[in-house]
N, C-alpha and C positions, 0 to 999 in steps of 0.2 A: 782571616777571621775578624778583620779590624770593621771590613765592612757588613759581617753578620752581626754583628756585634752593634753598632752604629746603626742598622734597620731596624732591631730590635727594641733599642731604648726606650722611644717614645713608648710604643705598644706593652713595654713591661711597667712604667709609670701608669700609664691606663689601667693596669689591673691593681698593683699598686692603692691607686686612690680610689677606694669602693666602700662607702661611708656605711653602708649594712653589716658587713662580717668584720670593719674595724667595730662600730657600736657592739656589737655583738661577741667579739676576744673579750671586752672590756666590762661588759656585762659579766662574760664568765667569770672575770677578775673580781668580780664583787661577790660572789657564791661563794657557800663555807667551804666547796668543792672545789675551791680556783687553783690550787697548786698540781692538781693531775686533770681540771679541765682545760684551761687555757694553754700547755703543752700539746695537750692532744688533738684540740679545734687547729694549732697553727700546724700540728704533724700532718694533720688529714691535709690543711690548707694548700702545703708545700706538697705534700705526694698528689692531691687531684691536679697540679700542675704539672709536676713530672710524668704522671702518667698520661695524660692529655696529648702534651707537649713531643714524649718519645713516641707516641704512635701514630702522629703526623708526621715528625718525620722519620719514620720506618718506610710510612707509606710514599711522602713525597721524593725521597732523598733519589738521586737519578731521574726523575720526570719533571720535578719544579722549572725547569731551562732546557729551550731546546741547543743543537748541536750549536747552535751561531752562537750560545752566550748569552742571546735575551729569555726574558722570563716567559716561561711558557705560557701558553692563551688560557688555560684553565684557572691557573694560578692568578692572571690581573682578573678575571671575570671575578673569582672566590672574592678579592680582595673588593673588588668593586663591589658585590651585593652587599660585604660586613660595611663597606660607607653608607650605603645606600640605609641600611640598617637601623647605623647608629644614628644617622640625620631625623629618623624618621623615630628613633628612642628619645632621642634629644626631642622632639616637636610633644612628645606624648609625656613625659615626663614636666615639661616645661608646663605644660594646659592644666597638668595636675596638678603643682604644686599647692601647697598649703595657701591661703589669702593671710592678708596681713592679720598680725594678731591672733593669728589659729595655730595651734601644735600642730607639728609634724607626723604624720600615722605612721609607727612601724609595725612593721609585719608580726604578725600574731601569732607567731610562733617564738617569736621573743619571750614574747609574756612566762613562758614554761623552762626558761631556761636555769632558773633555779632546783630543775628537778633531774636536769639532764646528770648522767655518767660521763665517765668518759671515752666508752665506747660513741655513747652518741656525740661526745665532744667532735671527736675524732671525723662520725659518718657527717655533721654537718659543715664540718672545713672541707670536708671533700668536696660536697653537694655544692657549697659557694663558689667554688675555686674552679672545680670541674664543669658545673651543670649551668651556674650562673650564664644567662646568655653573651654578657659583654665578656668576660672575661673567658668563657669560651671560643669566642668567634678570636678575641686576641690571642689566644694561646695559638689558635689554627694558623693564626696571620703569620705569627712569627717564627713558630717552625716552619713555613713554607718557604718564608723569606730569608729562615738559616740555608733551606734544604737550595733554595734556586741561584746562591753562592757557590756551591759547585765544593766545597772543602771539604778534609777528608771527615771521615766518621767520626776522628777524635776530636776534632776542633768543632764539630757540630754538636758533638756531647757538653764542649766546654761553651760555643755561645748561649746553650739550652739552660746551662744552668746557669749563667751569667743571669738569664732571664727569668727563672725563677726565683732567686736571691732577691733581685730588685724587684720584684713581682710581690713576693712575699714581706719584705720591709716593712710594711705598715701592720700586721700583723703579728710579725716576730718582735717589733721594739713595743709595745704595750706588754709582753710578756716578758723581756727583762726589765723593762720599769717596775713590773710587780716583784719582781723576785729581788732586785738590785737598789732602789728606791725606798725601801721601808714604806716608812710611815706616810713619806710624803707622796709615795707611788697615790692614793686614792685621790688626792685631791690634783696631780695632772692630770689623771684618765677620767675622772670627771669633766674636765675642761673638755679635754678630746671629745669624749660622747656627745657632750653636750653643744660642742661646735658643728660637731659629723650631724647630728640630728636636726641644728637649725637649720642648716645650709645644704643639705645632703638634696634636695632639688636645684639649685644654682651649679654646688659642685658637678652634679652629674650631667645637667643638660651644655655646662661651656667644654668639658671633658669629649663627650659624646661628640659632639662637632667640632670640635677639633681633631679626634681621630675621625670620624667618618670623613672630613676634609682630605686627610693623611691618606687613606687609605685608596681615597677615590683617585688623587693624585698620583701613586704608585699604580693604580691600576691603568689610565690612561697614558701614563709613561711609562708603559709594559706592555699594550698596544702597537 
């Protein structure tokens, strides 16, 4: 388990550090709504990676390695197009970003989050967690790469959730900040937002290529 666990890492810091649905916990945290929205955006957050996460490896668990031990050809191909991927996320995210001196554009569905429930708290942690391309194509990576370790079911349940935990980090500590933090909870998560928003093009394009690095790497030495 020591070695699903240790493939895993990098790729659960990757989901981990995703400067849209951190601004956005954080956001919730400022709504008159924050004590049953920001619970239910990181519920969703944590369940679209669990469910994700358990239905790759449902599907991979026995096919990820063939009889010899190495990782099976489907599995380095998968791995190799999410590098191919994120190089090519990283190139298009980097051409976009902000020029100097210009705000950062977030997505416009922010803007409304003042109005949300927390049904919809809940369906848009999912939508990030689960649907988001980067953090989906990680989630596939790393149950493939629990499932082509070969352990049994239960220690494949425990590196899964190893990886969801670190996964979800960045998420879950802006919501005991609010809760545990008082008064001074506003003025860290302020900081936060407002770091995640300058730099949420930097962060995501040195991110992006370094896993697509990773990944292309394991793929070619799964070959």
């Amino acid at each position: 388990m020591g070695q699903a666990i240790g493939d895993i890492l990098p790729l659960a810091i990757g989901v981990a550090i995703s400067p849209v649905p951190i601004i956005a916990v954080v956001l919730m945290l400022g709504t008159p709504r924050a004590r049953s929205n920001g619970p239910a955006f990181a519920v969703g957050w944590v369940a679209g990676l669990t469910i994700v996460g358990t239905i790759v490896l449902l599907l991979a668990s026995g096919n990820a390695a063939e009889a010899t031990g190495e990782p099976a050809t489907w599995a380095s191909v998968l791995k190799l197009l999410f590098g191919v991927l994120f190089l090519l996320m990283a190139a298009r995210i980097w051409r976009g970003r902000p020029k100097p001196g210009q705000e950062a554009q977030m997505p416009k569905w922010m803007q409304a989050i003042d109005t949300f429930t927390a049904g919809k708290s809940l369906g848009a942690g999912i939508l990030l967690s689960a649907v988001n391309p980067k953090n989906l194509a990680l989630t596939i990576a790393a149950a493939t790469a629990i499932a082509q370790t070969g352990i049994s079911g239960g220690e494949q349940a425990v590196a899964l959730a190893v990886f969801v935990i670190l996964g979800s980090l960045t998420i879950l500590a802006p919501v005991a900040i609010y809760f545990l933090m008082g008064a001074k909870a506003k003025e860290i998560l302020d900081g936060l937002k407002g770091f995640m928003a300058a730099h949420n093009a930097a962060i995501m394009t040195v991110l992006l290529l370094v896993l697509g690095a990773k990944l292309i790497g394991d793929a070619i030495a799964g070959f």
